[in-house]
Residue, then its C-alpha position, 0 to 999 in steps of 0.5 A: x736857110x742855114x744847116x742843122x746842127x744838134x744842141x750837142x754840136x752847139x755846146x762844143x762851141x766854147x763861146x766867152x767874155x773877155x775885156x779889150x786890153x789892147x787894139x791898133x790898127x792891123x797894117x798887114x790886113x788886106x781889108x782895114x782890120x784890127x789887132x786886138x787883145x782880149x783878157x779871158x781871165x785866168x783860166x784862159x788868159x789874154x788871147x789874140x785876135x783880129x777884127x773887120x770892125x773899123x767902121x764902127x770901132x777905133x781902137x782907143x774905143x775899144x779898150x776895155x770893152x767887153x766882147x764875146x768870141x769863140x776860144x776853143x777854135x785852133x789858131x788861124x795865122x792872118x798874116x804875120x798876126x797868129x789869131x787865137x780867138x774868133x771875135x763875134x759880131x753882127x753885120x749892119x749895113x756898113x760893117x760889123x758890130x761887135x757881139x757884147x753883152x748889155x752888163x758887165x760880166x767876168x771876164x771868162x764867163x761862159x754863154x749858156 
C-alpha cells in the first residue's frame, strides 16, 4: 500500500515533456547510468539528468525521444553530474522503462 496524498499535493508536482538532445554514457555512475539532455522548451529550457535506463536504451536511441520528467524538484548532485530534473519511467523485469507519451507532444507541455 502507498501513502495518501490529496489532489492538491499531486498538482505540485510539475510533471513535463521534453525531447533528448543528448545522451552518453555516465562513467562516474555507480550503477550503469546515463547522462542525458532534455529540452523542455523555452520556458523551462534544456535541463539535465541522469537515468538507470541502460538495459533497454543506448544513447544513440535515445536522441530525440520524447520523455516526461519532474521539473520542479531542487537540483540533486549525482556525482560530479548536478541532475536537474527526475527523468519518469517504469520498472519491468530487467530495468527501467522510460515514461513517454504515445504522440508527439510539444516540448514543455504539462501532464493534466
Amino acid at each position: 500500500m502507498t501513502d495518501t496524498i490529496t489532489f492538491d499535493d499531486f498538482l505540485k508536482v510539475d510533471i513535463r515533456i521534453g525531447t533528448i538532445v543528448a545522451a552518453e554514457v555516465f562513467k562516474e555512475a555507480r550503477k550503469p547510468a546515463y547522462k542525458m539532455r532534455i529540452d523542455f522548451g523555452e520556458e523551462i529550457g534544456v535541463k539535465k539528468s541522469s537515468a538507470q535506463i541502460t538495459v533497454h536504451y543506448k544513447p544513440e536511441d535515445l536522441v530525440g525521444k520524447q520523455v516526461a520528467a519532474v521539473v520542479n524538484f531542487p537540483p540533486r548532485q549525482i556525482g560530479p553530474l548536478m541532475s536537474e530534473v527526475l527523468t519518469l519511467g517504469f520498472s519491468d523485469d530487467t530495468g527501467i522503462v522510460l515514461f513517454s507519451p504515445d504522440k508527439p507532444v510539444k516540448n514543455g507541455a504539462k501532464l493534466h
